[in-house]
DRENFIKOL-280044 format. One line per 5 residues: number of its first residue (from 1); their letters; for each residue x, y, z of N, C-alpha, C. Coordinates in pm, whole numbers. Each point is the difference from the previous one (the first is absolute). Example, Ala and Ser with C-alpha at 12.3 -4.5 7.8 and 13.67 -1.06 7.14 Angstrom:
1	as	1319:-569:780:-89:119:0:90:120:0 ~ -35:105:-72:82:119:6:-77:109:73
***
This chain:
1	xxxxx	-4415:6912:-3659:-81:42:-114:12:-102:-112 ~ -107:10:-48:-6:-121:-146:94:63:-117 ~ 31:-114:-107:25:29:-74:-76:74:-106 ~ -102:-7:27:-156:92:-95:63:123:33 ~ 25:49:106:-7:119:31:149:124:-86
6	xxxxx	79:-86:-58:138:5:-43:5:1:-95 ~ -86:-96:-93:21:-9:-144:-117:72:-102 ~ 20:68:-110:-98:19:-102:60:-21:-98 ~ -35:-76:-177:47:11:-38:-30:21:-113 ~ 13:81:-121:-68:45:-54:63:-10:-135
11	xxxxx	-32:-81:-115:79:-44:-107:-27:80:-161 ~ 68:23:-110:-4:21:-100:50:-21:-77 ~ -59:-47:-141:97:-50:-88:4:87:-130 ~ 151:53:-42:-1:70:-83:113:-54:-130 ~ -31:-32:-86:53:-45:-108:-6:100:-101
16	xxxxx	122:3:-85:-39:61:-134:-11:-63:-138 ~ 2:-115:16:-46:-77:-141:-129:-68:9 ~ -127:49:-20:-131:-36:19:-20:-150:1 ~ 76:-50:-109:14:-160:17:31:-80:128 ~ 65:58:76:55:-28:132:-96:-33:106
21	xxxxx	9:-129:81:-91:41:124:51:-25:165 ~ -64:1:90:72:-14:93:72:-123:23 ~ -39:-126:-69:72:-111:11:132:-3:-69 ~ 50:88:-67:119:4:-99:153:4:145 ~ 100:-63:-50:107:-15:47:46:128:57
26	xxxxx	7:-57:142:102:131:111:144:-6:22 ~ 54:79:-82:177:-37:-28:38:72:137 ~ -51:105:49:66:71:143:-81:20:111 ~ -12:-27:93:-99:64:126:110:112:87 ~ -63:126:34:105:79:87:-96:57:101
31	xxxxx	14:24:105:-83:21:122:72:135:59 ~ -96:72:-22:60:143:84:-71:10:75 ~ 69:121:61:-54:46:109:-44:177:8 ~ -120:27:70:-7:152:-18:-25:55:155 ~ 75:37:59:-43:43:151:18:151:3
36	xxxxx	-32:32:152:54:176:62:-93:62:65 ~ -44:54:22:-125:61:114:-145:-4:-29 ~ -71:19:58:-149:-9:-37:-47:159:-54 ~ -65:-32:-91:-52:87:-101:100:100:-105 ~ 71:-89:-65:117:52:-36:-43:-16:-146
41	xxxxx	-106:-90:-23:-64:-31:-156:89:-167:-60 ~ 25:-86:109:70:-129:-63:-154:-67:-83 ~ -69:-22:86:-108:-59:-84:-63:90:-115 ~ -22:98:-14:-56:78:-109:131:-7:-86 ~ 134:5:7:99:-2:-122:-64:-168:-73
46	xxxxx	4:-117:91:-36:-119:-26:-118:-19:-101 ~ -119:28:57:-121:8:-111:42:62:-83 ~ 14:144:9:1:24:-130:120:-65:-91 ~ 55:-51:28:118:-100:-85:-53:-127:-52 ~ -74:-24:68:-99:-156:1:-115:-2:-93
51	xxxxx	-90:161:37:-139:-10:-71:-24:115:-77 ~ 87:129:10:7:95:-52:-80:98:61 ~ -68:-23:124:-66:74:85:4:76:89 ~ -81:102:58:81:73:127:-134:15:70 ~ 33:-21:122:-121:41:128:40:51:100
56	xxxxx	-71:120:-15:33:128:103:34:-81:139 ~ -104:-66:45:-3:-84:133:-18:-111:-24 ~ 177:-45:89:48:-113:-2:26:-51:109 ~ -92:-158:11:38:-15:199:176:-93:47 ~ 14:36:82:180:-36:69:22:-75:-53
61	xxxxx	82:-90:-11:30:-147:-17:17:21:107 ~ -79:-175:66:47:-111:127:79:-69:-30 ~ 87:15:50:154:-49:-30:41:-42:-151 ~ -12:-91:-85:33:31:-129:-80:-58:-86 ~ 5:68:-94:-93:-64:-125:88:-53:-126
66	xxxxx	-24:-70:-58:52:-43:-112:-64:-29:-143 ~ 51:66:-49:-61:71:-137:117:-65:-124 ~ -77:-109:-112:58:-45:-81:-31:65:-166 ~ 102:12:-84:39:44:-128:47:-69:-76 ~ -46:-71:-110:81:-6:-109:71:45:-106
71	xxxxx	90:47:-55:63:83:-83:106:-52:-106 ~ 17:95:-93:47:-89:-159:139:123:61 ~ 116:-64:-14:160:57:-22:60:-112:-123 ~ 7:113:-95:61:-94:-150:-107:-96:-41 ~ 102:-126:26:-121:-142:8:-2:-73:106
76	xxxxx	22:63:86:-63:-47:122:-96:40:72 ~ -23:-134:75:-160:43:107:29:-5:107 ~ -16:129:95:72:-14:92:-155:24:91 ~ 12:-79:136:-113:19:133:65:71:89 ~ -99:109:37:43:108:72:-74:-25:151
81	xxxxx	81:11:70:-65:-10:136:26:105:78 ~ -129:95:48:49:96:47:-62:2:126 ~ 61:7:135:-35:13:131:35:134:55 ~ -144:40:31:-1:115:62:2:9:122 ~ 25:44:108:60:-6:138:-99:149:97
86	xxxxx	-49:-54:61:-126:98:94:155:113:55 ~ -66:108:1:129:98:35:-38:44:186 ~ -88:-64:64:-51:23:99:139:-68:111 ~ 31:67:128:118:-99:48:-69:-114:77 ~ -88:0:11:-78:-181:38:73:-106:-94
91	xxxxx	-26:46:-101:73:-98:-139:136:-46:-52 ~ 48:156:95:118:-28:-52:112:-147:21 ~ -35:-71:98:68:-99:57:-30:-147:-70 ~ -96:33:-148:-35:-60:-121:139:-15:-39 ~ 25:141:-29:102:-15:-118:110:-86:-32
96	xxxxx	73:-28:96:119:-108:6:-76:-122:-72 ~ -75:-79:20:-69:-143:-8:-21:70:-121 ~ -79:104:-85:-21:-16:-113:62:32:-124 ~ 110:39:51:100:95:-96:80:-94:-55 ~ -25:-169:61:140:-96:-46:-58:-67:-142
101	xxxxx	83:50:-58:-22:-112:-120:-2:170:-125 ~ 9:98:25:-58:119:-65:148:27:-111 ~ -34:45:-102:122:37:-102:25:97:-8 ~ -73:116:68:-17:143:12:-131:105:47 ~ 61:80:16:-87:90:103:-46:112:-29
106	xxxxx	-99:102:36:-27:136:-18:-43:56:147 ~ 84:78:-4:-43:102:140:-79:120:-23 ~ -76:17:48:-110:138:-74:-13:85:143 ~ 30:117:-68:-72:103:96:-73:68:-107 ~ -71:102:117:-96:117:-71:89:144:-13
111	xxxxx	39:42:-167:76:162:7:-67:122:64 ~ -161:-28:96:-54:106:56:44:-9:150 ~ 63:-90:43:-14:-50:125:174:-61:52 ~ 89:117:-9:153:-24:39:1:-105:111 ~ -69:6:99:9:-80:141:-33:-180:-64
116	xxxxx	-95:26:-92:16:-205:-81:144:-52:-23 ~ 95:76:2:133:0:-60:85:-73:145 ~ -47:43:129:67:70:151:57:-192:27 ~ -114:-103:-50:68:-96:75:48:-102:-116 ~ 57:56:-75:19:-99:-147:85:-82:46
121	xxxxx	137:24:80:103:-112:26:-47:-103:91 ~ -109:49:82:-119:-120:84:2:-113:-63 ~ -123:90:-121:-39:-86:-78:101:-89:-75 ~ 89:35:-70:68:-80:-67:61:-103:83 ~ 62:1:97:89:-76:127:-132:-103:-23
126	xxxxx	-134:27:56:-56:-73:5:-25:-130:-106 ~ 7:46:-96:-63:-74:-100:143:-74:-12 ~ 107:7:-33:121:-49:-29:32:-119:123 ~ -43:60:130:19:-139:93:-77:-133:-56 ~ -81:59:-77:-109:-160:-57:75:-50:-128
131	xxxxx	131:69:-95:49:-71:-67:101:-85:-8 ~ 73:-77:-29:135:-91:12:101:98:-15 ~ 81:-16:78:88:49:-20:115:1:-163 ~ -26:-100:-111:82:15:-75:-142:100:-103 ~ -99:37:39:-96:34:-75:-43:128:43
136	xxxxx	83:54:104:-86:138:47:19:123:-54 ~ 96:2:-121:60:112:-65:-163:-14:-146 ~ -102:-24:-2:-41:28:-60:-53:128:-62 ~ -11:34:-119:-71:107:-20:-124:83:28 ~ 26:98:108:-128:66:39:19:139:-42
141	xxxxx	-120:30:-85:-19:134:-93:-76:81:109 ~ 50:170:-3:-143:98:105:-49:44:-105 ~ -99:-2:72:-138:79:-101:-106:83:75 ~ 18:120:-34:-67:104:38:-178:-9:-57 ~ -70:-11:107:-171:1:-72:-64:136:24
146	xxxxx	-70:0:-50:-81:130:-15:52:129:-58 ~ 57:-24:-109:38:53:-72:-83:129:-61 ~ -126:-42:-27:-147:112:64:64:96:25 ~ 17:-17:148:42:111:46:129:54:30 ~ 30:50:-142:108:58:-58:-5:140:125
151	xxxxx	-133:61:6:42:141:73:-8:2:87 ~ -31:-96:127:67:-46:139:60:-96:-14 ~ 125:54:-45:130:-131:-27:74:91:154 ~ 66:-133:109:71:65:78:134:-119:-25 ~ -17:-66:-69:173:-80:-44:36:60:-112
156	xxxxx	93:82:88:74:53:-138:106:-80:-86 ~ 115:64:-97:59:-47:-54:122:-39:35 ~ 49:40:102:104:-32:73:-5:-80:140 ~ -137:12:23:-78:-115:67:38:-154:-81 ~ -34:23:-108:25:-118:-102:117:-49:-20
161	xxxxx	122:86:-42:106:-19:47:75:-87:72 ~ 1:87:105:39:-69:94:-63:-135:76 ~ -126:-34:-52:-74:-136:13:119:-151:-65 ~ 5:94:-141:101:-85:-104:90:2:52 ~ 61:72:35:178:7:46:18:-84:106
166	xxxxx	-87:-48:63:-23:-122:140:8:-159:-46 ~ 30:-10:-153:3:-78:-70:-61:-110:4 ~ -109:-11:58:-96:-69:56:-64:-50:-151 ~ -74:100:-27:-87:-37:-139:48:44:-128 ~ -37:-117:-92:52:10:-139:-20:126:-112
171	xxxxx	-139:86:44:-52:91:-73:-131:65:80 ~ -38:112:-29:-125:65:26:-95:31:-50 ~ -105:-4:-61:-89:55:-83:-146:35:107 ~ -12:75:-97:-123:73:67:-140:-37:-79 ~ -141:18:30:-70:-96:-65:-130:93:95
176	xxxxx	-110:-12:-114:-196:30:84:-61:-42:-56 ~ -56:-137:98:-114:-102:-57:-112:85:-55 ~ -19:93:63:-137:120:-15:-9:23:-178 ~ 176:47:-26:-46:52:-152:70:-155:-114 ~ 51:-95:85:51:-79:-49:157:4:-75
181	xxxxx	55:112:69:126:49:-95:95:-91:81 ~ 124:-74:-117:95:-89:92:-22:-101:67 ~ -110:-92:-41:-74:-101:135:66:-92:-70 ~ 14:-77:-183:24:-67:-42:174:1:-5 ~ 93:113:-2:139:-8:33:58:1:127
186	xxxxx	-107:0:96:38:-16:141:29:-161:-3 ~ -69:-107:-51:-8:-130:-16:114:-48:-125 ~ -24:62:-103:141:-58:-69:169:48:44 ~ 12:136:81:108:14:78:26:-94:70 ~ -75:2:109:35:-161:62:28:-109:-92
191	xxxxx	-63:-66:-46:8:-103:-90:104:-69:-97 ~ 44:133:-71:106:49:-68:129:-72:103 ~ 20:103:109:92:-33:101:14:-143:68 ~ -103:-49:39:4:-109:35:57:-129:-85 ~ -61:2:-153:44:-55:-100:139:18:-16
196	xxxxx	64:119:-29:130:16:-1:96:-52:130 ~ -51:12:128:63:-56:90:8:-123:31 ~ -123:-60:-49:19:-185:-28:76:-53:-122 ~ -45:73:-92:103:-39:-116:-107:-87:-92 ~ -108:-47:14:-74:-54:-42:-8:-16:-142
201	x	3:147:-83:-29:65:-131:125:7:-58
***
């Protein structure tokens, strides 16, 4: 298969000093990663983080897309690179090759749909074989989508729990592109963490 078939990439630039433009100095680039099953809402958390948008119907990702951000932390400009990962298992054998070079991660399931949860240590094993070994302890945040649907929630709270207690991931938050609640602290959690774990700031 081509590389056409693998890549989309879909860019935005967001500054908060109007004076600013995209040519202005990039003090950080950080490349995450967002994977976990198909139709779990990775790409709809993405747009709407990107464009502020939501569309009911959203087609798969073929294997991954990559979706760029610019963003103001203090006085810095930091480039956000965010690769989204097709949750289909055709794809999955992506993940290693694209996960290297990543500063941190988000694992998403859906809180209507307990069984998105069933192959998380898969997933993670997977993605971690694609990092260096002095680099694989990076920070990967879960994040619950569809938050919507608060009243077919089947992950409960001790579901959650015990997710954390596997000490796998740094934090959890829950988040619905639909009403937009939590989309923008799903991204500075990570961020936050990552920064603090490089030491950068």
């Amino acid at each position: 298969m081509t590389g056409e078939l693998f890549f989309r990439i879909h860019s935005k630039f967001i500054f908060l000093k109007g004076e600013e433009t995209i040519n202005s100095k990039i003090d950080y680039t950080y490349k995450i990663a967002i994977f976990g099953e198909r139709n779990v809402g990775k790409t709809s958390l993405i747009t709407r983080y990107i464009t502020d948008t939501f569309e009911v119907d959203t087609k798969p990702t073929l294997g991954a897309a990559i979706h760029v951000k610019y963003i103001k932390m203090k006085d810095k400009t930091i480039l956000l690179q965010i690769w989204d990962f097709g949750g289909e298992d055709k794809y999955r054998f992506l993940l290693p090759s694209y996960a290297y070079g990543t500063f941190g991660a988000i694992f998403m399931y859906d809180i209507s749909k307990i069984e998105s949860l069933a192959n998380f240590r898969e997933w993670i094993s997977v993605f971690k074989s694609g990092l260096k070994k002095e680099n694989d302890d990076i920070p990967i945040l879960l994040v619950g989508g569809k938050l919507d649907l608060e009243n077919s929630r089947t992950c409960l709270e001790q579901e959650k729990k015990n997710l954390l207690d596997t000490g796998i991931f740094f934090g959890i938050i829950e988040c619905s592109s639909m009403t937009n609640e939590n989309i923008n602290q799903v991204f500075e959690l990570l961020l936050k963490e990552i920064i603090n774990t490089k030491g950068n700031y």
